[in-house]
Wavefront OBJ file of the C-alpha trace (Angstrom):
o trace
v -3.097 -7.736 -13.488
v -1.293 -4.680 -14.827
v 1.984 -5.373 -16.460
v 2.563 -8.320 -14.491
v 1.695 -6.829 -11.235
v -1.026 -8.941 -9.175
v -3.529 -7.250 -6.694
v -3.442 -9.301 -3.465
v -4.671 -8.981 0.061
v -4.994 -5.610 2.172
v -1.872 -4.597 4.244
v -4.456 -4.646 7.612
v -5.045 -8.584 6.904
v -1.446 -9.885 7.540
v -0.027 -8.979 11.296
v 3.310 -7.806 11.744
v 5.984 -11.075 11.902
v 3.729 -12.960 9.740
v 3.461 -14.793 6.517
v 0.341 -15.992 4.309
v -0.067 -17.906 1.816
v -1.901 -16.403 -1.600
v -2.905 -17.934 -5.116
v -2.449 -15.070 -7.773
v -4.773 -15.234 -11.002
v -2.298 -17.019 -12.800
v -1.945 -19.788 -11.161
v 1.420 -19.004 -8.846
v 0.903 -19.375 -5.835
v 3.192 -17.033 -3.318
v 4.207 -16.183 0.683
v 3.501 -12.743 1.532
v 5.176 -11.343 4.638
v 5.204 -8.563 6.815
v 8.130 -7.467 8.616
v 7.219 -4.437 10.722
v 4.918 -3.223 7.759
v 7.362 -3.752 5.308
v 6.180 -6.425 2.802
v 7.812 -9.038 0.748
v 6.447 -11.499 -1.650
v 8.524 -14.623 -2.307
v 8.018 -18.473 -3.843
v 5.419 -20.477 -1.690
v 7.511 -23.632 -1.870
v 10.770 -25.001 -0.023
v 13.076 -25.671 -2.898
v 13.819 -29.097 -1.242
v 10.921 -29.932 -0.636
v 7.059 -28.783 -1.863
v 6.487 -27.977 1.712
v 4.570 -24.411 2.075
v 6.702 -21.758 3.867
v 3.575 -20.365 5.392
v 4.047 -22.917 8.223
v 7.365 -22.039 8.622
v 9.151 -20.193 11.203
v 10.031 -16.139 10.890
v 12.523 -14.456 12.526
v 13.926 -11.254 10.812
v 14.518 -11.425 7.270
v 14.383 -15.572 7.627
v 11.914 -18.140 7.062
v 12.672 -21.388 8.594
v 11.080 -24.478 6.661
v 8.902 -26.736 8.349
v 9.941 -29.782 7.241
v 13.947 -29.951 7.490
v 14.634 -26.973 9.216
v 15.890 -24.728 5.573
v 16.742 -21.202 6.228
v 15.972 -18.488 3.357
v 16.633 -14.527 3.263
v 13.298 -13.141 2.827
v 14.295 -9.697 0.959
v 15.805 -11.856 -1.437
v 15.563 -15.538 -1.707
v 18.613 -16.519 -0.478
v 19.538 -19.974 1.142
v 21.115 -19.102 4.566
v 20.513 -22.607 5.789
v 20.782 -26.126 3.678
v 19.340 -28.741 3.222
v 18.326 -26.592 0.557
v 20.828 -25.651 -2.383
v 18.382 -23.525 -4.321
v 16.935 -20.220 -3.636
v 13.885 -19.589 -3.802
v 12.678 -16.543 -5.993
v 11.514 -12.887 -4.466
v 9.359 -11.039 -5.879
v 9.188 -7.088 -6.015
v 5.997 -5.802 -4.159
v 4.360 -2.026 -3.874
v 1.368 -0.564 -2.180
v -1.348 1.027 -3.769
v -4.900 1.588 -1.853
v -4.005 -0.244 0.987
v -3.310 -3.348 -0.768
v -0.431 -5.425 -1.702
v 0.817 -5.906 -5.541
v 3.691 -8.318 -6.621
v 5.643 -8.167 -9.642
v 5.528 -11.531 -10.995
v 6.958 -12.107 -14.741
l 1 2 3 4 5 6 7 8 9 10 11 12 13 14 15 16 17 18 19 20 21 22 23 24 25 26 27 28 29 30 31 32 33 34 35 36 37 38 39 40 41 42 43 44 45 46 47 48 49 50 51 52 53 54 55 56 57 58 59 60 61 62 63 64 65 66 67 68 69 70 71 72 73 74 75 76 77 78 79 80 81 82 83 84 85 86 87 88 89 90 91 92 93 94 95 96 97 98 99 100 101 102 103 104 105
């Protein structure tokens, strides 16, 4: 970690359209998506529910929750959908090397 940016995976081990899930050394654990190799970093968790986005639906800039069907705005966090009424937070993400870093306060 260098001023709170976290070293993740490689860009090559995430396909496009797809999200994964990723513990960082301090405990938070995050999503990580790629949208036609652009990546985003956001909460793990459904704020309804503790349900992991990972096994969620994508489709653009929107992850579908497994569990009651929750829409957030990947890029940012947003609820598009409820049940949930809280957004989840997004995290700001560069490349270096090849691999993925998050900004995470």
């Amino acid at each position: 970690m260098k001023n709170n940016w976290f070293k993740t995976i490689e860009k090559n081990e995430i396909d496009n359209e797809d999200v994964k899930e990723f513990k960082l050394s301090n405990g938070k654990e995050i999503a990580i998506f790629n949208l036609n190799n652009k990546y985003y970093a956001t909460d793990l968790y459904c704020s309804h529910e503790k349900v992991s986005l990972c096994d969620g639906f994508v489709n653009g800039d929107s992850i579908e929750c497994p569990l009651h069907q929750g829409v957030f705005k990947i890029s940012t966090g947003e609820v598009l959908e409820s049940p949930p009424t809280k957004n989840i937070q997004a995290y700001e993400v560069k490349i270096e090397d090849n691999y993925i870093f998050v900004k995470v306060s």
